[in-house]
C-alpha positions in Angstrom: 12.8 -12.0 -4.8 12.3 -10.6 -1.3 11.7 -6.6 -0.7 15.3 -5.7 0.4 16.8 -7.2 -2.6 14.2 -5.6 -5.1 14.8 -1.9 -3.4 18.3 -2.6 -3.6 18.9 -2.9 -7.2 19.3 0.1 -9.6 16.8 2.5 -11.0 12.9 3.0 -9.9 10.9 0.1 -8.4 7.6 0.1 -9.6 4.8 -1.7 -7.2 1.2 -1.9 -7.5 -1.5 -3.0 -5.1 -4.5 -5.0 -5.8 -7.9 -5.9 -3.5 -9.2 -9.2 -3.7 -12.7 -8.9 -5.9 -15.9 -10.2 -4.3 -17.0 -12.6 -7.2 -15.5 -14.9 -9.4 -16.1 -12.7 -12.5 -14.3 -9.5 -10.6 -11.4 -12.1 -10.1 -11.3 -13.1 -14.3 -11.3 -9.3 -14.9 -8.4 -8.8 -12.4 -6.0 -11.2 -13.7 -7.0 -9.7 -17.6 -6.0 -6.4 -15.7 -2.9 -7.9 -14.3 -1.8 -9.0 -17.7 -2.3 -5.6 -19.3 -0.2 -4.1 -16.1 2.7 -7.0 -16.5 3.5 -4.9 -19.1 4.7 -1.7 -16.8 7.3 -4.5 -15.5 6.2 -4.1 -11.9 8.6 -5.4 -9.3 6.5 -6.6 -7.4 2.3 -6.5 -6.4 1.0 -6.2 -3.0 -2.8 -7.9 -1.8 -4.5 -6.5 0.8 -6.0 -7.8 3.5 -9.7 -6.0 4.0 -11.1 -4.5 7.3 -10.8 -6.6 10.2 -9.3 -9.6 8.2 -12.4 -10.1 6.3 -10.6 -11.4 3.6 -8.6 -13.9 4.7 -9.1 -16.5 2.7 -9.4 -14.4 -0.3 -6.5 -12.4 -0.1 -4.1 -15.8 0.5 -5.8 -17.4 -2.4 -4.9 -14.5 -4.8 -1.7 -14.3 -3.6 -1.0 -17.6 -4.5 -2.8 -17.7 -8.1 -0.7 -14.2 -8.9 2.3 -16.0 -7.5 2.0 -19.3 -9.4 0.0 -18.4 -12.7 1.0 -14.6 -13.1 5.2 -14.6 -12.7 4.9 -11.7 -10.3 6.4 -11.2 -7.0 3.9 -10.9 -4.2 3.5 -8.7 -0.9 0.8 -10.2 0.9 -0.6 -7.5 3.5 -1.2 -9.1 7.5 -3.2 -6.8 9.7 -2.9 -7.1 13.6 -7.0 -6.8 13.9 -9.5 -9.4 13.3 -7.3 -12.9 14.5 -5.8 -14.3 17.2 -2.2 -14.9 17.5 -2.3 -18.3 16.2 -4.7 -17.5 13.7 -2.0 -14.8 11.9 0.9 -17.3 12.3 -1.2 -19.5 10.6 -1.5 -17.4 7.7 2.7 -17.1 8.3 3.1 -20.2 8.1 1.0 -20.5 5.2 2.6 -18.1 3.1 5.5 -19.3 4.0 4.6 -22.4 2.6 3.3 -21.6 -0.7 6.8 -19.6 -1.3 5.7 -16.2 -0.4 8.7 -13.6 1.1 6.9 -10.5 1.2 4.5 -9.4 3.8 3.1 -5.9 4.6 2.7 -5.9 8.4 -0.3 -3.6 9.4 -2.4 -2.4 12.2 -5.4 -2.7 9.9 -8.4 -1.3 9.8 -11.7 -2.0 12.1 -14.3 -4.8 10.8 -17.1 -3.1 9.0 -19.7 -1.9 10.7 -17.3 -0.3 13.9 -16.0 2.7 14.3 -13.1 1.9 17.1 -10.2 -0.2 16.7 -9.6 -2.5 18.9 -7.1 -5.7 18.7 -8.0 -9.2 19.2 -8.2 -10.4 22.9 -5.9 -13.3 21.9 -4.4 -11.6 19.3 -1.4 -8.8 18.9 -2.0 -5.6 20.2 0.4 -3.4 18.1 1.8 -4.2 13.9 5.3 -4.3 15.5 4.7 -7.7 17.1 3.8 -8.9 14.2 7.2 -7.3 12.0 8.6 -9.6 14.8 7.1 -12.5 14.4 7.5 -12.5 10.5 11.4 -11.6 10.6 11.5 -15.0 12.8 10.2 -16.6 10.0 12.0 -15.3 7.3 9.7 -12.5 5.7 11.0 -9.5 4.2 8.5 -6.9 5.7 7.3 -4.0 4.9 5.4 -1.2 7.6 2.5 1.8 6.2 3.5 5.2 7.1 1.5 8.1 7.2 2.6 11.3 5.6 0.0 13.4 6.9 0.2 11.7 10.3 -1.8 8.1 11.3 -5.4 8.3 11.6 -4.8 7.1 15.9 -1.7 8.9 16.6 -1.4 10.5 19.6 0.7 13.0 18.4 3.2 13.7 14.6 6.1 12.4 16.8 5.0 9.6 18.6 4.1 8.4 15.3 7.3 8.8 13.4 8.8 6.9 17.0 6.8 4.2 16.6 7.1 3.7 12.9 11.4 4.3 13.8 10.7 1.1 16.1 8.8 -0.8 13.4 11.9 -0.4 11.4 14.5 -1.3 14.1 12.2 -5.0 15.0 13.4 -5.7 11.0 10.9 -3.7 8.4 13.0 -3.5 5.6 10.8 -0.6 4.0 8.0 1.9 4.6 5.2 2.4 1.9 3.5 5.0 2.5 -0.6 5.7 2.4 -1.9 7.7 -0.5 -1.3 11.8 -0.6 -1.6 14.5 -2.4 0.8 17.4 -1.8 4.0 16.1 -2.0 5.2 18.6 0.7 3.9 16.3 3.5 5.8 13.3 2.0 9.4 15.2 1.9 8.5 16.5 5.5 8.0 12.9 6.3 11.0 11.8 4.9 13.1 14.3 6.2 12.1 13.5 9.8 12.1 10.1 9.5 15.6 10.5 8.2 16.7 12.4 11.2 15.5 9.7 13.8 17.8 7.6 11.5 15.7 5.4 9.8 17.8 4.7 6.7 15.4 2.1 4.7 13.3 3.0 1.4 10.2 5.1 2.1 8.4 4.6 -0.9 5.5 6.8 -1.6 1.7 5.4 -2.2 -0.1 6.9 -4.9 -3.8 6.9 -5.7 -4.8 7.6 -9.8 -8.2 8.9 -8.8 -11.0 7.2 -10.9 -13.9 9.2 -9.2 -14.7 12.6 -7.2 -16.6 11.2 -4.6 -14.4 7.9 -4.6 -11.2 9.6 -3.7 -13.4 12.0 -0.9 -14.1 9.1 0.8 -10.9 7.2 0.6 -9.3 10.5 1.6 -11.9 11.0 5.0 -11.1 7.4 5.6 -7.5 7.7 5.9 -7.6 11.5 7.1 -5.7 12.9 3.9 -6.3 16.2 2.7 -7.2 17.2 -0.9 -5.3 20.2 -1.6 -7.1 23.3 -3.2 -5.9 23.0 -6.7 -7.1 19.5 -6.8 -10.3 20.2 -5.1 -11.1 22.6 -7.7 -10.5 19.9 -10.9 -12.8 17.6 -8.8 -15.4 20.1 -8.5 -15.8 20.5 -12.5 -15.9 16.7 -12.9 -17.9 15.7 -9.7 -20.6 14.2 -12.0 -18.3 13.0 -15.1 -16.2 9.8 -13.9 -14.4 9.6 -17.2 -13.3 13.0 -16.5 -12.2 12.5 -13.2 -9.8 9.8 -14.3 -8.4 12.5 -17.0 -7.4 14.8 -14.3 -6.2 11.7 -11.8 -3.7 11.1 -14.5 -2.2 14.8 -15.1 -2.2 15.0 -11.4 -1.0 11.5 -10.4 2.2 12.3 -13.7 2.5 15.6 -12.0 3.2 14.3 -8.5 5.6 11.6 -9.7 7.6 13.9 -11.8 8.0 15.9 -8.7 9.4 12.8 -6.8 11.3 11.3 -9.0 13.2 14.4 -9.4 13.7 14.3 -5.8 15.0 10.7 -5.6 12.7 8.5 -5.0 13.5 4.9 -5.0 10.3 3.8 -5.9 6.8 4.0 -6.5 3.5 2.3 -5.4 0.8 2.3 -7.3 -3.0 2.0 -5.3 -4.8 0.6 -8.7 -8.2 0.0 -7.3 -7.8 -3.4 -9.6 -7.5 -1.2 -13.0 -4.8 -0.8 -16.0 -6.0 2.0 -17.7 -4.8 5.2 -15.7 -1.3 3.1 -14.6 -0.6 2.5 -18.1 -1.1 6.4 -19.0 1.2 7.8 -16.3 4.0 5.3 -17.1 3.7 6.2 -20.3 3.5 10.0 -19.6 6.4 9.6 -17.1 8.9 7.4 -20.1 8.6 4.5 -17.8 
């Protein structure tokens, strides 16, 4: 089912994203975790794509394995960076191919090793060329927003624009990167809302696992850890079982709070694990 018709139907939509593991035996241990998470009745998974395209190959691979052996819909994630033009209508075309309607179109982020993004010489410079080029084809396609403002923005409202324009070229939803005060998302929202953007903004969530794991995903995407959270990290900076106790009181905190607001959806960053998703469904009657 493509994105527009899942976000169209009644009640919450439930979404997690997955990474494509580095061995064969992370792969085995996914798809054990993916059975587990079935369970939650996702609407759909996402893949991503890794920095600079680095895992091409892998991520199409999964996408068709979850697709074929798992009974799951399937966002594949398509970064800009990394590939020429003809490289990423390849992977279109491929997708396309092996029955998969979804597609997260992305900037993405810089190969490893480089600090400055810069597109490909043959390649797009900017995600909305590529929301473009997979409407053509059929995709229902998803864009990233950034609560707490993009990482490259020049400014809060050139970035809400250009995410306005992403949605006008035929994204049929935002999703947005992980935060943790859900003040910044309902600002975001309400802005977005008042440029006239109409389509389900979904918000991203992130169960933490570890203290210093969600400090560094956090300077990575230039998200702020709010006081009260910084705190609970503190105590449990050395203790990771700990740390995923207080990711799931704050992660059932912060959905509570949104769906109360509305919401028409959740996605779930599940660093390719079960155990905190299936606590905070449960703690939320899901």
């Amino acid at each position: 089912m493509k994105l527009a018709d899942l976000y169209a139907r009644p009640g919450l939509t439930l979404s997690v994203e997955f990474f494509p593991p580095k061995t064969d035996k992370g792969e085995e241990n996914l798809f054990r975790e993916i059975e587990i998470i079935k369970r939650l009745k996702p609407a759909f998974c996402s893949v991503t794509y890794g920095a600079g395209g680095s895992t091409r190959e892998k991520t199409i691979d999964l996408v068709d394995r979850i697709h074929r052996e798992c009974g799951l819909d399937v966002m594949c994630h398509l970064t800009v960076v990394g590939q020429s033009k003809d490289e990423a209508r390849s992977v279109l075309k491929n997708l396309k191919n092996k029955g998969i309607h979804n597609l997260l179109a992305l900037g993405g982020d810089p190969p490893l090793g480089m600090t400055d993004w810069t597109p490909h010489p043959d390649g797009f410079q900017h995600a909305i060329e590529l929301v473009r080029e997979a409407r053509a084809l059929g995709f229902s396609i998803a864009v990233a927003g950034f609560p707490e403002v993009h990482p490259r923005a020049e400014s809060r409202s050139s970035d809400l624009q250009f995410l306005k324009e992403k949605v006008d070229a035929g994204a049929v939803a935002i999703i947005t990167q992980l935060f943790f005060n859900n003040e910044d998302f309902y600002r975001f929202v309400d802005d977005l809302r008042r440029l006239g953007v109409t389509v389900p903004i979904v918000p991203g969530i992130l169960p933490i696992l570890s203290a210093p794991q969600v400090r560094r995903f956090t300077t990575l995407c230039c998200s702020k850890i709010p006081p009260r959270l910084e705190d609970e990290l503190v105590k449990v900076e050395n203790d990771d079982d700990a740390a995923v106790k207080v990711g799931i009181e704050y992660a059932t905190r912060q959905c509570e709070d949104l769906i109360k607001h509305g919401i028409c959806g959740i996605h779930f960053y599940s660093l390719n694990k079960s155990y905190s998703l299936q606590a905070i469904c449960k703690n939320l009657g899901l």
